[in-house]
C-alpha positions in Angstrom: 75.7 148.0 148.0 73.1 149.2 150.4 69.4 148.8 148.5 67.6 150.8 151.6 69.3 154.1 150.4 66.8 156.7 149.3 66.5 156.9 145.6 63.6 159.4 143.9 63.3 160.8 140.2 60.1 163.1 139.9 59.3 164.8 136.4 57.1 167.5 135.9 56.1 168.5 132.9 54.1 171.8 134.7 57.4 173.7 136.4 59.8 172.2 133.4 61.7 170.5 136.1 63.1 167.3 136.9 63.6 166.3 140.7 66.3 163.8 142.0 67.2 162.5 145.5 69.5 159.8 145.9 71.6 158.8 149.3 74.6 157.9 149.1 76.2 155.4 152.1 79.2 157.7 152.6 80.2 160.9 154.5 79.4 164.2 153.1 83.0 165.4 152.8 83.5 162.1 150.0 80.5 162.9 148.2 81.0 166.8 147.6 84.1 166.0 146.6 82.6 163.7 143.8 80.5 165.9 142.6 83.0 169.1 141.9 86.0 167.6 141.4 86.7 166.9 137.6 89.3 163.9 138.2 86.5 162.0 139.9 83.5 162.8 138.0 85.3 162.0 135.0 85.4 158.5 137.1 81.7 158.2 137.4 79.4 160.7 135.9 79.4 159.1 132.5 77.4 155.7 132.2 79.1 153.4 130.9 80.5 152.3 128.0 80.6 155.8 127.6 83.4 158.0 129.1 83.9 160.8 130.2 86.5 163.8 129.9 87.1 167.0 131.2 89.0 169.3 129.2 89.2 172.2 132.1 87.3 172.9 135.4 87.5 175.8 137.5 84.7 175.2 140.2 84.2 178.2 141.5 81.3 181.1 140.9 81.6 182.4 137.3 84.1 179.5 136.7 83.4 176.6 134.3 83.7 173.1 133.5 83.7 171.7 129.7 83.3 168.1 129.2 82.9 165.6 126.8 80.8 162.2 126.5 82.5 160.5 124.5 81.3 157.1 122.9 83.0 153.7 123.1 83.4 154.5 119.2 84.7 158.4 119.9 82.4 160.3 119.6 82.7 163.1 121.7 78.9 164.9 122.8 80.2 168.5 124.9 78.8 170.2 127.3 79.3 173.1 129.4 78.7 174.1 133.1 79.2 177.7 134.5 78.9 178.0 138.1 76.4 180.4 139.7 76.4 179.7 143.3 79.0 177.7 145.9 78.7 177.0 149.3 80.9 174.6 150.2 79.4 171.2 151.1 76.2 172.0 150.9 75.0 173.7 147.9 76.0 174.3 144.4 74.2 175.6 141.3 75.3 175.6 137.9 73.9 176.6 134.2 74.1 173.8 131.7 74.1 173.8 128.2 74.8 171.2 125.4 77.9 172.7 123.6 79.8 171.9 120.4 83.7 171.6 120.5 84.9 175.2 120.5 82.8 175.8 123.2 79.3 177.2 121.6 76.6 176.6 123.7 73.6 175.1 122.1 70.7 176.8 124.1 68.5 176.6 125.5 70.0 175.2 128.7 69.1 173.8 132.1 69.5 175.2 135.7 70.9 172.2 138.2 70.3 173.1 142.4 72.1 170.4 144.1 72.1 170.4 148.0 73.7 168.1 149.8 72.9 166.8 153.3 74.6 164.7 155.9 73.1 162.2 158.8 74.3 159.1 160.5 76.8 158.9 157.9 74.9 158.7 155.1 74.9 161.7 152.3 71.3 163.2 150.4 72.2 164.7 147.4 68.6 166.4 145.9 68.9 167.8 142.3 66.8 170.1 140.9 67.1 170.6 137.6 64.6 173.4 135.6 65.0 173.5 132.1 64.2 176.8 130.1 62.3 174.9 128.0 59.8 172.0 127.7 61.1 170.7 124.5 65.1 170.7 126.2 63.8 168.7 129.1 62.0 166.4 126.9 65.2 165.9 124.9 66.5 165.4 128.0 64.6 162.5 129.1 64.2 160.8 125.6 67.8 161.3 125.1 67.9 158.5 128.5 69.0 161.0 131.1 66.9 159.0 133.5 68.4 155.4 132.5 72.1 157.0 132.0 72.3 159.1 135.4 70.8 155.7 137.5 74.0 154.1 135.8 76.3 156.5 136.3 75.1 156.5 140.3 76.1 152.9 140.1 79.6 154.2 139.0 79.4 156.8 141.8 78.7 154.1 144.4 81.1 151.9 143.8 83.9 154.9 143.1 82.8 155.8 147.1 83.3 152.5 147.8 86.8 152.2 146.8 87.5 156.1 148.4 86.0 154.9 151.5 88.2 152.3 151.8 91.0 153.7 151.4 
């Protein structure tokens, strides 16, 4: 694992947003796919013990993805995205909302910018995520969203790792 790779997390309180940029030692092509394909974020985006699992995922705009967290004891926390904006390996933006089981968002929600970027190799992903509320993004971070995506990047770099190689 490369420690020199670019890693920031910025909260503010002010604009309701929380900023992340992390590099990634791997090409751009690798990472996108990551990130929007369901078979491989099901791989990595969930820290672990926790898993996670798709039910459906149409990535394109107005398509949506609807996932679960699910415990180590099964318990399953859902979630849905609904896709906004794609350009291909460089930008997506989604809507995110806590969901129950039938597919009910629990609102408010969250707005997620990521942009990806390419040089020498190595891939910057910068999320920006604004939350349509204070309170959310406070749930947010005292749910551990800060603790659980750092572990889940772990996941995604060692998932590269592996795809790299291969």
């Amino acid at each position: 694992m490369n420690h020199n790779l670019q890693s920031d997390f910025t909260v503010d309180n002010a604009t309701k947003t929380v900023i992340i940029n992390r590099e990634f030692d791997a090409g751009l092509s690798l990472v996108w796919e990551a990130f929007t394909t369901a078979e491989l974020l099901d791989q990595w985006v969930a820290p672990k013990p926790w898993t996670a699992k798709t039910k459906y995922m149409n990535f394109e705009e107005g398509g949506k993805r609807f996932y679960a967290m699910v415990s180590p004891e099964g318990t399953a926390h859902w979630a849905i995205q609904e896709f906004s904006a794609i350009a291909p390996k460089t930008n997506f933006k989604m809507h995110n909302a806590f969901a129950d089981e039938n597919e009910n968002p629990q609102l408010p929600g969250s707005e997620w910018d990521y942009r990806f970027t390419e040089q020498n190799g190595k891939t910057n992903v910068r999320i920006t995520i604004y939350n349509e509320s204070l309170e959310r993004m406070e749930k947010m971070i005292e749910m551990g969203f800060k603790e659980g995506f750092t572990m889940s990047v772990a996941n995604l770099e060692a998932l590269l790792k592996t795809l790299s190689q291969k």
